[in-house]
C-alpha positions as CSV (number, residue, x, y, z in Angstrom):
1,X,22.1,-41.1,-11.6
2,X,21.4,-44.1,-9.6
3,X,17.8,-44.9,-9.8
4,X,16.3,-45.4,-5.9
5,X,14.2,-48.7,-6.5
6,X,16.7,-50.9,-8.7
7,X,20.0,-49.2,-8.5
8,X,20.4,-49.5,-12.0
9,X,22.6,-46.7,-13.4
10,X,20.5,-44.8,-16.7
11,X,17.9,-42.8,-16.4
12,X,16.2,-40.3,-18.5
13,X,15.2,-36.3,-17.7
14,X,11.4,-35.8,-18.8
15,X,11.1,-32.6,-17.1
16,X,13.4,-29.7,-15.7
17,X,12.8,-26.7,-13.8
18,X,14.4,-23.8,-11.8
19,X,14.1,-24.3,-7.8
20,X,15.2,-20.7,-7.2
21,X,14.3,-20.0,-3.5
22,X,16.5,-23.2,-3.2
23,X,18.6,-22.4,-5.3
24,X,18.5,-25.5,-7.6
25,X,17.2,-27.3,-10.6
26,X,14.5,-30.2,-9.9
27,X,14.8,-32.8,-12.4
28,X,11.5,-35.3,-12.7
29,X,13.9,-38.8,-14.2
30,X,12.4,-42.0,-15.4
31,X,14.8,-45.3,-14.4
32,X,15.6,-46.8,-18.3
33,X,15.4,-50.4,-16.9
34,X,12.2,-50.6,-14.4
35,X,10.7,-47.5,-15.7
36,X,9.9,-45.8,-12.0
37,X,9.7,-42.4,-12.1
38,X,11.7,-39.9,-9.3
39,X,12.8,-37.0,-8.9
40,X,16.1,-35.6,-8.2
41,X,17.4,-32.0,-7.2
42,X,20.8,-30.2,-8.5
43,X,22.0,-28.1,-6.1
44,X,24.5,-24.8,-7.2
45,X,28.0,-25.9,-5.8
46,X,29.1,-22.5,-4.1
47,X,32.8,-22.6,-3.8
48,X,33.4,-19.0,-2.7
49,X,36.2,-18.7,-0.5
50,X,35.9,-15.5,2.3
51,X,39.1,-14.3,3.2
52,X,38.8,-13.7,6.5
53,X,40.1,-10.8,9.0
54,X,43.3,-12.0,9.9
55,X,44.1,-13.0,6.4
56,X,42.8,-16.9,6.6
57,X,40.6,-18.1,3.7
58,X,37.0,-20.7,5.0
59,X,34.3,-21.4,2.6
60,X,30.8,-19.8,2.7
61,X,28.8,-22.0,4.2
62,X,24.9,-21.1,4.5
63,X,24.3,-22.9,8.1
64,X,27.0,-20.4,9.6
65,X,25.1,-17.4,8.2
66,X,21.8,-19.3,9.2
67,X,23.7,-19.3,12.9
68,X,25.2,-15.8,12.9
69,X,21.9,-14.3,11.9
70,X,19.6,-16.1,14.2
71,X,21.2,-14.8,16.8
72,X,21.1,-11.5,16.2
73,X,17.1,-11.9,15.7
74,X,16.9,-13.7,18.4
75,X,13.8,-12.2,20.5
76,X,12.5,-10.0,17.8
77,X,9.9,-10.5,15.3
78,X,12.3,-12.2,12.7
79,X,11.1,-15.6,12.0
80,X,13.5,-18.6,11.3
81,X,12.1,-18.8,7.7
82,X,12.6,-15.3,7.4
83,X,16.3,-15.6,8.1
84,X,16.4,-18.6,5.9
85,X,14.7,-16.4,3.3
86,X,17.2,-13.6,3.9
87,X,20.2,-16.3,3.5
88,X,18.8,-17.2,0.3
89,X,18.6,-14.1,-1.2
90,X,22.7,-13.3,0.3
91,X,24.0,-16.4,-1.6
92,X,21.9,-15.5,-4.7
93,X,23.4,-12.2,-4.8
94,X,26.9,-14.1,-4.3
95,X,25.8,-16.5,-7.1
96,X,24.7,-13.8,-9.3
97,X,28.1,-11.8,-8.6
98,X,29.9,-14.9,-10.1
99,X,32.2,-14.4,-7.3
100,X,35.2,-16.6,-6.6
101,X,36.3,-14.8,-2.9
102,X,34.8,-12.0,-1.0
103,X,36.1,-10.7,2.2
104,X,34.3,-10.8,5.6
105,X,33.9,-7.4,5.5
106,X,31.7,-6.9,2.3
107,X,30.1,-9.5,3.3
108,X,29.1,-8.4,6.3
109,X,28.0,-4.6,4.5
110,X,25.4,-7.1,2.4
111,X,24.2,-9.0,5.1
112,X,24.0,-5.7,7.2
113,X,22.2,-3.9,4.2
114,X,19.5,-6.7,4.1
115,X,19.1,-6.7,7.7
116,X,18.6,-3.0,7.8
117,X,15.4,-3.2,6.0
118,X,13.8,-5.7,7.9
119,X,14.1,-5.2,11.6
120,X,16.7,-2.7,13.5
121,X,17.1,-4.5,16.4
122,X,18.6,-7.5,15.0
123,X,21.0,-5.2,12.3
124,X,22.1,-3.4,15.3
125,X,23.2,-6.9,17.1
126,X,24.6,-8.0,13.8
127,X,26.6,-4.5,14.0
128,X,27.8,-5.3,17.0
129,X,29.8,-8.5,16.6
130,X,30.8,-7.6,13.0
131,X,32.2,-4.2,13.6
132,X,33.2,-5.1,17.0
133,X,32.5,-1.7,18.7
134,X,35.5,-0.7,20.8
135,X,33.3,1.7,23.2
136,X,29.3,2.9,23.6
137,X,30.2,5.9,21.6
138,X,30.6,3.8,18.0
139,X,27.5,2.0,19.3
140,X,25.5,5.6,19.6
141,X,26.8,6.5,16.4
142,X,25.6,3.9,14.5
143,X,22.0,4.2,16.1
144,X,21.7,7.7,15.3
145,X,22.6,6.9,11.5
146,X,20.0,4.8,11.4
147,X,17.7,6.4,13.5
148,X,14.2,8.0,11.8
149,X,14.8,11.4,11.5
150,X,13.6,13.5,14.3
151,X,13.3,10.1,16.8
152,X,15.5,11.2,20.1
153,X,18.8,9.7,20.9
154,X,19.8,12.5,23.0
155,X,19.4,10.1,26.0
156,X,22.1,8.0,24.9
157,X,24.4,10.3,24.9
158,X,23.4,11.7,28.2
159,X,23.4,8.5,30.0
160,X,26.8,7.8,28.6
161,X,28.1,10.9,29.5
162,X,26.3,10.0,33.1
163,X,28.8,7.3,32.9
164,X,31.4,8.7,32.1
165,X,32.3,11.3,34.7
166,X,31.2,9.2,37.6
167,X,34.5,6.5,36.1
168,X,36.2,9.8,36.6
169,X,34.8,11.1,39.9
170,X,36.4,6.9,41.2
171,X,39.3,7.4,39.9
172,X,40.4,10.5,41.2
């Protein structure tokens, strides 16, 4: 390690410790030839491949999650950190997993599964470019499964139904 005030190439660890929300290990280092003291951090190289849909393989990168998931919380009461947070703990369970490749798919299911439990609006925006819903009916389905019991989603249904035969009535 280079030391930032003289360049010079030694240096000495005096103290180590476990970053886990960021998912490192901070290292306090003393420069061997002008004795200044700095610290550096050691980041876990994630080199999980996801095999994508139509077969390709990209790497996990966390600023594309970051991206993907601020946009479905866009406009609800997710906070930035708190997606940050949520990445974190996605690549943590990837790290812990000792996984090599993952499809998009189960990835998505994970990311989906954590979204889930902290706001509905943004899992069902997430659900909606991941499973890529071919018509309103998927859509309804997926809000009733994770609807409370007893809340009413009857009015869905009728409104799509609504929709439905008048397409009809303009067609024939």
């Amino acid at each position: 390690m280079r030391c930032p005030f003289c360049s010079h190439m030694e240096s000495k660890v005096t103290d180590s410790r476990n970053a886990i929300e960021m998912n490192a290990i901070k290292r306090r280092r003393e420069c061997l030839k002008c004795q200044k003291r700095f610290t550096t951090f050691e980041h876990v190289d994630l080199t999980i491949q996801i095999k994508k849909r139509d077969g390709t393989y990209e790497d996990f990168l966390q600023e594309k999650l970051i991206k993907g998931l601020s946009a479905a919380c866009r406009y609800t009461k997710v906070s930035h950190d708190q997606v940050r947070t949520l990445v974190d703990k996605i690549t943590q369970d990837l790290v812990e997993r000792q996984l090599q490749q993952i499809d998009s798919k189960s990835l998505g299911e994970i990311v989906m599964r954590h979204l889930k439990n902290i706001d509905m609006i943004a899992y069902i925006r997430f659900a909606c470019v991941y499973k890529r819903f071919k018509d309103i009916k998927e859509l309804i389905e997926t809000i009733q499964k994770i609807s409370p019991q007893g809340e009413d989603t009857s009015i869905l249904i009728k409104e799509e139904k609504e929709q439905n035969y008048a397409a009809e009535e303009r067609g024939n």
